[in-house]
N, C-alpha and C positions, 0 to 999 in steps of 0.2 A: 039318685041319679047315677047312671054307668058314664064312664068316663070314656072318653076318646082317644086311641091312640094313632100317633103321628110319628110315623120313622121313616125313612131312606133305603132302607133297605131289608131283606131278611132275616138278615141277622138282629140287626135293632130292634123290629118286630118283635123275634122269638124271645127276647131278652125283655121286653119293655112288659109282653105277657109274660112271664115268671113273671117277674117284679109284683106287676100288679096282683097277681095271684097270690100271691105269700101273704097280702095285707088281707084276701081273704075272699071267698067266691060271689058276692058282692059285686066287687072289684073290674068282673070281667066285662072288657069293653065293647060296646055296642057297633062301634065304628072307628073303623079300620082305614087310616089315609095311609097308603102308601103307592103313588106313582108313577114317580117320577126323578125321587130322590130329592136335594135340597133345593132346587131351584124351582120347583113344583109345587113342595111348601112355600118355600117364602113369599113364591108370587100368589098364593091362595092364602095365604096365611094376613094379606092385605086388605082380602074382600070377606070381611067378617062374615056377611048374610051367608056366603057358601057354608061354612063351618057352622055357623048355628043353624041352618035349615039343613044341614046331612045330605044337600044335595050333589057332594062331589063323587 
């Protein structure tokens, strides 16, 4: 299963892939939240079905 990643911003992103990339090509994630910054997440981050249906 590819992992999800979740950042704030560009920089976090570019960072969050390395990371995950290091552990191995595997690793690279399928989906990409980033829109909004923290307040974007947190308030999606409440309604789980978003996050598990990939539909944000």
């Amino acid at each position: 299963m590819a992992p999800a990643l979740a950042t704030e911003d560009e920089l976090s992103e570019a960072m969050g892939q390395c990371l995950l990339a290091e552990w191995g090509p595997h690793m690279k994630p399928t989906l990409l939240l980033r829109k909004g910054g923290n307040g974007y997440l947190r308030s999606n981050m409440k309604s789980g079905a978003k996050w598990r249906s990939g539909s944000l």
